[in-house]
C-alpha positions in Angstrom: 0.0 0.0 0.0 2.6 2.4 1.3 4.5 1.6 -2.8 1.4 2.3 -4.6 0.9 5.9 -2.6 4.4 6.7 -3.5 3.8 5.8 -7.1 0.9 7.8 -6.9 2.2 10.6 -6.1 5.1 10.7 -8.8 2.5 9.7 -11.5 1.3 13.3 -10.6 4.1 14.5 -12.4 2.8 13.4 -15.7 6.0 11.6 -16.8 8.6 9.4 -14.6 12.1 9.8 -15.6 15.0 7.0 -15.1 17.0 8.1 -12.2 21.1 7.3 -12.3 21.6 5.3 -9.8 24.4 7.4 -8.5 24.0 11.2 -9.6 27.1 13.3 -10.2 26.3 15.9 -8.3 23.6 15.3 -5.2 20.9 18.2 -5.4 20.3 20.0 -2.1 16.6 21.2 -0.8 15.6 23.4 1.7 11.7 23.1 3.0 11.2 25.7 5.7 7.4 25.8 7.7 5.7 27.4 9.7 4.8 24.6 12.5 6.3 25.1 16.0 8.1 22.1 17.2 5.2 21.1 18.8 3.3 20.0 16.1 3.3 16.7 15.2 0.7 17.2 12.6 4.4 17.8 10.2 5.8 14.5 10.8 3.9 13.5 7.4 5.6 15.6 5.3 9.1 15.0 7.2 8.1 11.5 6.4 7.4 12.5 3.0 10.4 14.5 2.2 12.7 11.7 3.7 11.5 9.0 1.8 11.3 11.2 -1.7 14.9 12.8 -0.8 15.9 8.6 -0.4 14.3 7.5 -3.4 15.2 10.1 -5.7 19.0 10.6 -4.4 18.6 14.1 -3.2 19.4 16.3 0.2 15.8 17.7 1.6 16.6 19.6 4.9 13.6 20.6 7.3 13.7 23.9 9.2 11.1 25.5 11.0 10.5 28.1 13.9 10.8 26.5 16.8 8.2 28.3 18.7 6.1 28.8 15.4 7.2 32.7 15.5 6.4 33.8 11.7 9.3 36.6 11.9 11.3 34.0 13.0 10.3 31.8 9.9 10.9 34.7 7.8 14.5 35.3 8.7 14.9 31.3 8.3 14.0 31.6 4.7 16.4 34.4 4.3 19.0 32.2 5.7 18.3 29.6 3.5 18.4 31.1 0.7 22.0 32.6 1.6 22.9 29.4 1.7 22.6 28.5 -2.3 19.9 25.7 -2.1 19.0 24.4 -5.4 15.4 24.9 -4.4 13.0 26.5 -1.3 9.5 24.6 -0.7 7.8 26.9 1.9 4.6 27.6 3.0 3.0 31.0 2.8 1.8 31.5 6.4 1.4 35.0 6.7 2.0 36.4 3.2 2.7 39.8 4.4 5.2 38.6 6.7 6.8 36.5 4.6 6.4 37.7 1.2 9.5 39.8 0.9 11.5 37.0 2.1 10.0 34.4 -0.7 10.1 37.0 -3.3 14.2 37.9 -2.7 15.0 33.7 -2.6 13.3 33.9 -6.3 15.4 37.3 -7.3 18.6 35.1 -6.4 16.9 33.0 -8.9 16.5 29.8 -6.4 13.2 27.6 -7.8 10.4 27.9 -5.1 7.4 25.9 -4.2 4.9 27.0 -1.8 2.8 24.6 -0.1 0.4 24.2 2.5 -0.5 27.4 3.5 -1.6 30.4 1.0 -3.2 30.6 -1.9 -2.9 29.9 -5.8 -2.7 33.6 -6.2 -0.1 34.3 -3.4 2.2 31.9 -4.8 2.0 33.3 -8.0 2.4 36.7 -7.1 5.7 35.9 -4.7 6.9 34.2 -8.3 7.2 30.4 -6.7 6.8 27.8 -9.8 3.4 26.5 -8.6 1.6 26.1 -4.8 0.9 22.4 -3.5 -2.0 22.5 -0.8 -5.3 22.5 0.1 -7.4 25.7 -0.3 -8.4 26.9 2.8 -11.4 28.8 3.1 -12.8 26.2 0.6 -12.1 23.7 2.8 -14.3 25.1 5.6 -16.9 26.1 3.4 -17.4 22.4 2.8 -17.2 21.5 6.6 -20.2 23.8 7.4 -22.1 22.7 4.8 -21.8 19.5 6.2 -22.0 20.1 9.4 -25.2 22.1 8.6 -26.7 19.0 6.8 -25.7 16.1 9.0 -25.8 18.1 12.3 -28.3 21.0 11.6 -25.5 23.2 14.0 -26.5 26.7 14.7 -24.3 28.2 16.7 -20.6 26.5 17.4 -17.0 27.0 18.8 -13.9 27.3 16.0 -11.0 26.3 18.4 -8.1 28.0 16.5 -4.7 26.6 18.1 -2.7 28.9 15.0 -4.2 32.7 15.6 -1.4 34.2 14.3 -1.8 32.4 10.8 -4.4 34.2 8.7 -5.4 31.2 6.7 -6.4 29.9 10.5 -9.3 32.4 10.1 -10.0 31.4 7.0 -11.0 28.0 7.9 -12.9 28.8 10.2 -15.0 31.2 8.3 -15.7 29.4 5.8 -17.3 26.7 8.2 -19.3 30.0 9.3 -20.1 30.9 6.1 -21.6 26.9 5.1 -23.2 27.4 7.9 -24.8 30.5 7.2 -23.8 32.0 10.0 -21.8 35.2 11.2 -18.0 34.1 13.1 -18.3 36.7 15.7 -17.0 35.5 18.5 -17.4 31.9 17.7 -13.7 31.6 17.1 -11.2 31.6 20.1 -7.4 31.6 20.3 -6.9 28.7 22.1 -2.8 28.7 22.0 -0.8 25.2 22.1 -0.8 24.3 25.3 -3.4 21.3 25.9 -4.2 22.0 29.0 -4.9 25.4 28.0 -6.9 24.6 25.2 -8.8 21.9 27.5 -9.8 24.6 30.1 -10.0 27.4 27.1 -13.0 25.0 25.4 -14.5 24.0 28.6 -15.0 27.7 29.8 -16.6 28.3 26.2 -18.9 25.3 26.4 -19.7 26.8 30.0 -20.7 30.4 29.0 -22.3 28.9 25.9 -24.2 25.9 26.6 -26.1 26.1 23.8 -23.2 25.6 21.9 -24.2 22.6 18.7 -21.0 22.3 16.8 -17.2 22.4 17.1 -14.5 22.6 14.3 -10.8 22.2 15.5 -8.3 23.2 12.9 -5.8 19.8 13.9 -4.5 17.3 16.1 -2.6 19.5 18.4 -6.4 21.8 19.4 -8.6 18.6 18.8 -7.4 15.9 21.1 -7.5 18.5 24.1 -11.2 19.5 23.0 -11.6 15.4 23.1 -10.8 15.4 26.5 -12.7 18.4 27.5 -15.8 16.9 25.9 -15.4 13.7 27.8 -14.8 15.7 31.3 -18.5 17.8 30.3 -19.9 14.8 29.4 -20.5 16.2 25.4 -18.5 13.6 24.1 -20.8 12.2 21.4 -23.1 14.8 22.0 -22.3 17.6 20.6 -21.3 17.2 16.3 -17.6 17.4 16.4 -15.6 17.8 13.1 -12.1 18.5 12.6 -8.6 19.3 10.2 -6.5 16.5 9.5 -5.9 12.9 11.3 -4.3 11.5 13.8 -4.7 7.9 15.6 -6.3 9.6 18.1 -8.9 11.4 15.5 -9.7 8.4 13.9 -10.6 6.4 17.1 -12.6 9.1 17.8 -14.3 9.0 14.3 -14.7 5.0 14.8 -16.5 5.6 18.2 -18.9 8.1 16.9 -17.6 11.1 18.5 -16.2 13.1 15.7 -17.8 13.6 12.5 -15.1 13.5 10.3 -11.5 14.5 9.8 -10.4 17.2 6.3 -7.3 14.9 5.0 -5.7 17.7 3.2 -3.1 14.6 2.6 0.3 16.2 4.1 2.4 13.5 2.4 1.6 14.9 -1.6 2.6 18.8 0.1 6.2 17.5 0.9 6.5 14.6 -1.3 5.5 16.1 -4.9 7.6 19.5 -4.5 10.8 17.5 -4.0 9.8 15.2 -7.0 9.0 18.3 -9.3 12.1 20.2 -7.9 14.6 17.6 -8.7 13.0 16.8 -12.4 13.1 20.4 -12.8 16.9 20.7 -11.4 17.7 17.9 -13.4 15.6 18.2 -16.7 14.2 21.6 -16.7 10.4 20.2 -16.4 8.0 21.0 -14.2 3.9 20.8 -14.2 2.5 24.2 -15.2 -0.6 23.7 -12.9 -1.0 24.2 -9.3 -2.0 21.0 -7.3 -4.7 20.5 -4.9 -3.5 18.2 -2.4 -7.7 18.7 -0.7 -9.9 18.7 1.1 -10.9 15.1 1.6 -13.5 14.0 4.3 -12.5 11.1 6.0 -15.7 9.7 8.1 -16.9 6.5 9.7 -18.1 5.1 6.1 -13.7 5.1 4.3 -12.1 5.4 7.4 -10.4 2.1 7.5 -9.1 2.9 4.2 -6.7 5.4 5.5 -6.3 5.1 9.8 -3.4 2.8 9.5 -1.6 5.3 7.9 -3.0 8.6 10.4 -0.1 10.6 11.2 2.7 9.1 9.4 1.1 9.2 5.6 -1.9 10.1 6.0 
């Protein structure tokens, strides 16, 4: 199974090319995020770059702010493109942030593809070769549309672990907005802590207990909201849908507790950039298209296709 992914995923290129088996000179890639190093939602795409960097005989190096500052992550794509990579994947976190940074790495002409965070448009504009990801707002738009249908919520809590990212908001309204709802003041800054997130969403749930929906934006704000539904009792009770997967996530899905999980699949955002960066290094070819990695609702009804895999491809 884990073959046939990978073989997946370079078919995406539209054309494989025979790889020597020992290249002359080893190309050297640089994907900087955004994720603290408390996020364990990345370790898909450090699997993903590891095993593309392995298979296609390339160097893929993985830095990051460790606190998930985005000034910090600015000055880290500054640095590595001082460095003389032969290509940047990033994400576009904060475009305004960040922008100036990406848009100098292209003026030294180093290739760039932006993934994960930002937009189609942003990428273009920054002048990266194409974006890899999952469109945000889209994305939520679709999860309160379904949460509308399935779970006729009303009024709900958007537990946002990643204030400072603007595409954070953008999830969340866009779940508003299938809703067809206002945000307001349905969206909290929950931080990263777990605790704090547990005591942040309990204290919600407290002042609003008419509170019908929740929509976490991950694994590091849902599995504290988890545990602060089982403490209130709401476990089960209250319709529960969230970004991304986890083990934890999908045991929850199993046991009818959240709705579903947006698979945004993580392991295309780092493995395709390194497979287009090193045809494009090596052959001057690279897909003229930008690549929608999601949204993908994985529910009760395919999960079994894909929880063996939660947080390591999947």
């Amino acid at each position: 199974m884990r073959n046939f992914i990978i073989a997946l995923a370079i078919g995406v290129t539209g054309a494989l090319f025979a790889l020597p088996s020992s290249a002359a000179a080893q190309e050297r890639f640089i994907l900087v995020s955004h994720a603290p190093d408390s996020d364990s939602w990345w370790n898909t795409i450090k699997n993903a770059i590891r095993d593309a960097g392995q298979q296609l005989g390339v160097d893929v190096e993985y830095r990051n702010p460790p606190t998930g500052d985005i000034a910090d992550m600015a000055r880290i794509i500054e640095q590595s493109a001082a460095a003389g990579p032969d290509g940047i994947i990033t994400t576009i976190a904060d475009f305004d942030v960040l922008g100036g940074a990406i848009t100098s790495a292209v003026d030294r002409g180093i290739p760039v593809i932006t993934i994960n965070s930002g937009t189609h448009e942003q990428s273009e504009s920054l002048g990266a070769l194409l974006h890899v990801g999952q469109p945000e707002y889209d994305a939520g738009l679709g999860a309160g549309k379904r949460a509308k249908k399935e779970g006729n919520v009303t009024k709900f809590l958007c537990v946002n672990h990643f204030f400072t990212n603007p595409v954070s908001v953008d999830r969340c309204q866009g779940f508003a907005d299938g809703l067809g709802v206002e945000l307001g003041g349905q969206m909290i800054d929950s931080g990263t802590d777990p605790s704090e997130i547990k005591n942040k969403v309990l204290a919600y749930l407290n002042a609003n207990p008419d509170t019908d929906g929740i929509l976490t934006l991950g694994p590091t704000s849902a599995h504290p909201t988890l545990a602060a539904l089982q403490e209130n009792g709401r476990a089960g009770d209250i319709y529960f849908g969230t970004f991304d997967l986890s083990g934890e996530i999908s045991d929850a899905i199993k046991a009818d507790i959240i709705s579903f999980g947006i698979d945004q699949q993580p392991f295309l955002q780092g493995y395709l950039p390194v497979v287009f960066l090193t045809n494009y290094a090596r052959y001057g070819v690279i897909p003229s298209n930008n690549i929608n990695s999601g949204p993908g609702f994985v529910t009760k009804g395919n999960i079994a296709l894909v929880e063996q895999y939660a947080g390591e491809y999947r």
